[in-house]
MDAnalysis code that builds the backbone (N, CA, C; Angstrom):
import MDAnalysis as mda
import numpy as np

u = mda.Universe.empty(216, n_residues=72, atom_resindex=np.repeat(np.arange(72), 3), trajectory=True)
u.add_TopologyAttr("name", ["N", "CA", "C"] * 72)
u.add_TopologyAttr("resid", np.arange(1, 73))
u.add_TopologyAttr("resname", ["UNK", "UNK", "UNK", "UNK", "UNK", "UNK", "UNK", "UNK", "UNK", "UNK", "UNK", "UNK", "UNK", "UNK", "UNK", "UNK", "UNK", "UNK", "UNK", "UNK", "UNK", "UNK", "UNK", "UNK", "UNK", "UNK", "UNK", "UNK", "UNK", "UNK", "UNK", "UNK", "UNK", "UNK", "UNK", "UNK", "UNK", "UNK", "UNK", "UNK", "UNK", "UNK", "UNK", "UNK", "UNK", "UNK", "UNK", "UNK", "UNK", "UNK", "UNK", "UNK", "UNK", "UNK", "UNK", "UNK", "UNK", "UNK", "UNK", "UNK", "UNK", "UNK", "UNK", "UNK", "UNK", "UNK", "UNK", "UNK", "UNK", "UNK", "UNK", "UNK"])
u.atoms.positions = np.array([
    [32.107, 98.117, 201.690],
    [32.729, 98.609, 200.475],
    [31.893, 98.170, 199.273],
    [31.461, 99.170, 198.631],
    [30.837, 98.774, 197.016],
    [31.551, 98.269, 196.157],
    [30.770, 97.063, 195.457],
    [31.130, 96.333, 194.515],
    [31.934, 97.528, 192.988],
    [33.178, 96.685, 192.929],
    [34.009, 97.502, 192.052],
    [33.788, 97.411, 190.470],
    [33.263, 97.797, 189.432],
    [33.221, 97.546, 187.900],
    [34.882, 97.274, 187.653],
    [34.537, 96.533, 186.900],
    [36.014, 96.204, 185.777],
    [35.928, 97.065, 184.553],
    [37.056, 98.369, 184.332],
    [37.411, 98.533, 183.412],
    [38.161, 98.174, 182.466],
    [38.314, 98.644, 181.490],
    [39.592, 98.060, 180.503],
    [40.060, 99.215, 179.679],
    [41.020, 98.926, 179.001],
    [41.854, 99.612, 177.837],
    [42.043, 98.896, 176.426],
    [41.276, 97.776, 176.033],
    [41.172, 96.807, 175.307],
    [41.537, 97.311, 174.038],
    [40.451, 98.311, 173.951],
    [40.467, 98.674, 172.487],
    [41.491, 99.284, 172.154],
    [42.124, 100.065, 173.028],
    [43.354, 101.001, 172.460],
    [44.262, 100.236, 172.472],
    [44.453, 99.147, 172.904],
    [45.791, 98.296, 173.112],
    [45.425, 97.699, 172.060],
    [44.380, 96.935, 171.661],
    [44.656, 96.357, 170.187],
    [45.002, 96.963, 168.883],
    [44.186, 98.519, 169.282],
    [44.507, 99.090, 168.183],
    [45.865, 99.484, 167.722],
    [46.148, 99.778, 169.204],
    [47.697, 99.681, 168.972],
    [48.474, 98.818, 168.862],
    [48.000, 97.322, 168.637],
    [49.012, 96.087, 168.372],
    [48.469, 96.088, 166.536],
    [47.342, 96.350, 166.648],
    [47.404, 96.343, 165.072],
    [46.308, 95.321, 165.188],
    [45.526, 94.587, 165.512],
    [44.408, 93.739, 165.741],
    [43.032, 94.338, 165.364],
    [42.854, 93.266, 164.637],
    [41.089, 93.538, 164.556],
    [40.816, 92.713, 165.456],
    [39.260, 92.552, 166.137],
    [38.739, 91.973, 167.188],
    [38.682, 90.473, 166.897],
    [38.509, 89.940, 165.575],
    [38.632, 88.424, 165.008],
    [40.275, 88.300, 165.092],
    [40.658, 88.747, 165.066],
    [42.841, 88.106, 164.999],
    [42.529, 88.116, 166.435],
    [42.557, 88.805, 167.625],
    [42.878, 88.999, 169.034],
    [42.016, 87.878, 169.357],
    [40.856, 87.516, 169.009],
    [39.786, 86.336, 169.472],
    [40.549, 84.997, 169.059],
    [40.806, 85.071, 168.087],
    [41.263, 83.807, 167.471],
    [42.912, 83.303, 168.234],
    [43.660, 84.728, 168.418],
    [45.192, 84.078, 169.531],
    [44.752, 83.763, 170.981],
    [43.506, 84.278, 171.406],
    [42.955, 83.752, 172.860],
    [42.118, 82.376, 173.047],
    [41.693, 82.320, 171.642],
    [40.378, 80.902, 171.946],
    [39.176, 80.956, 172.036],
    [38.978, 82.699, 171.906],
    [37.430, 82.799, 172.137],
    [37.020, 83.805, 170.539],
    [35.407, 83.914, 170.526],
    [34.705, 84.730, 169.808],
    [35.188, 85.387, 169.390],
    [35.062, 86.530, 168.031],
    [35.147, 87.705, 167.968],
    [34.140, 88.657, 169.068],
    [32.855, 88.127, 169.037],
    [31.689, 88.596, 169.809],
    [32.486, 88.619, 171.832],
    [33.025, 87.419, 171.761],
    [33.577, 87.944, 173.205],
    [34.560, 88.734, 173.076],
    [35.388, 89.459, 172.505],
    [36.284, 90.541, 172.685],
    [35.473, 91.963, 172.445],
    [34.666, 91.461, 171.319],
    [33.409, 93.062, 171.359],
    [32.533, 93.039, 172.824],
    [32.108, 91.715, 173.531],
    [31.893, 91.990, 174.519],
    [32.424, 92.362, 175.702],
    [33.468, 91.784, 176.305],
    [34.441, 92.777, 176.996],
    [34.894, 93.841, 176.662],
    [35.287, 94.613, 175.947],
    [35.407, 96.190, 174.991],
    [33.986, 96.673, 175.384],
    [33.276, 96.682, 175.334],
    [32.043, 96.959, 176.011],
    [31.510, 97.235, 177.021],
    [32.429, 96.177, 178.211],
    [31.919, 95.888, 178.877],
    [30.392, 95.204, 180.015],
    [30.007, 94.450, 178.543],
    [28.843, 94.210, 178.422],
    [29.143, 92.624, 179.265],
    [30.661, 91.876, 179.517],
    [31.150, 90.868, 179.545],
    [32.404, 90.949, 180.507],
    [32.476, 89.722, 181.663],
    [33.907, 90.303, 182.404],
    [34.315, 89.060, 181.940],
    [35.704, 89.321, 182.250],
    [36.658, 88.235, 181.557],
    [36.454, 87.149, 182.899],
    [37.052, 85.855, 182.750],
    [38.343, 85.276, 183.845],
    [39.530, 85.544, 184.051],
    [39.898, 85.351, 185.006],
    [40.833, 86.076, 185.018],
    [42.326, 85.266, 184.535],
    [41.792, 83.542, 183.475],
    [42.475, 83.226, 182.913],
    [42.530, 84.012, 181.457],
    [40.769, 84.027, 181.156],
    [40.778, 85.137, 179.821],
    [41.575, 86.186, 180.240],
    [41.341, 87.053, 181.390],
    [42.341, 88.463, 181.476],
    [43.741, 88.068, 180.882],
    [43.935, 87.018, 181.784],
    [45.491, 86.822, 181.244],
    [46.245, 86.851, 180.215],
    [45.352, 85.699, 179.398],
    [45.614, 85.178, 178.315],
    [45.911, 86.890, 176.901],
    [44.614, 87.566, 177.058],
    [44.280, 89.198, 176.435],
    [45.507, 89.395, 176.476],
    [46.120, 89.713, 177.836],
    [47.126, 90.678, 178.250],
    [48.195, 90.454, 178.061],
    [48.571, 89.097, 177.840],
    [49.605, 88.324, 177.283],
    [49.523, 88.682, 175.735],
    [48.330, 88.420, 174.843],
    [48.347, 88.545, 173.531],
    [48.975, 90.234, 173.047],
    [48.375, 90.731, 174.037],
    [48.684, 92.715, 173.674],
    [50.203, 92.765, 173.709],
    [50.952, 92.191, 174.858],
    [52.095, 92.330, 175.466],
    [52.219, 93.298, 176.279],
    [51.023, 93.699, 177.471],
    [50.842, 94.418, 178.133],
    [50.593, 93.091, 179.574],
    [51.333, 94.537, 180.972],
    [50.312, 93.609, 182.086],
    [48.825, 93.874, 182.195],
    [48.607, 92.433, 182.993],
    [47.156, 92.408, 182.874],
    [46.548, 93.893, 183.695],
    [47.290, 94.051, 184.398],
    [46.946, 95.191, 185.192],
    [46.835, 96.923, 184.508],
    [47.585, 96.998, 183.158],
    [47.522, 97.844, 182.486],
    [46.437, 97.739, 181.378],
    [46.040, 96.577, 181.313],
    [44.076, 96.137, 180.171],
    [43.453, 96.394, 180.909],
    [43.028, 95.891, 182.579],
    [41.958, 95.687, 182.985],
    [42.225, 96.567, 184.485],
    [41.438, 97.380, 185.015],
    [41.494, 97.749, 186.054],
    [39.729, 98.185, 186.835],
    [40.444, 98.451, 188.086],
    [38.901, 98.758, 188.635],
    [38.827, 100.126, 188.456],
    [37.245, 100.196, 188.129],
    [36.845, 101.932, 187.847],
    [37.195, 102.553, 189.365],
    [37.241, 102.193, 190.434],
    [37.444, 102.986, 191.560],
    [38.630, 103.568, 191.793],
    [39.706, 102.717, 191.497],
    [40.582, 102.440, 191.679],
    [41.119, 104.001, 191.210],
    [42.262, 104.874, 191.811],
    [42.310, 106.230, 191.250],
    [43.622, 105.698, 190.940],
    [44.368, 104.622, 190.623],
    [45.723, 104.893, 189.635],
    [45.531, 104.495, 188.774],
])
């Protein structure tokens, strides 16, 4: 089985909480530069960072981050 990419929904979920990428960095603990890097996908989270994101949005983690293969 081929290695799976991690997608996300990052950006639309913040946009829709109302977040700029510095407020969402700053309630997680990390960068602004690491939330532009995951939004990117230039960066994968942990999957304590996943958490933590998905908690801040008020989304499950499973509705931010999913695998590109994955067809649901």
């Amino acid at each position: 089985m081929a290695d799976s990419e991690l997608g996300n929904r990052l950006k639309d979920f913040r946009n829709e909480a109302g977040l700029t990428q510095a407020e969402l960095a700053e309630q997680v603990g990390v960068s602004r530069k690491t939330i532009n890097t995951i939004e990117n996908r230039v960066f994968t989270p942990s999957a304590t960072l996943a958490l933590k994101v998905a908690r801040a949005l008020g989304r499950p983690v499973e509705a931010v981050f999913y695998l590109e293969d994955d067809p649901t």
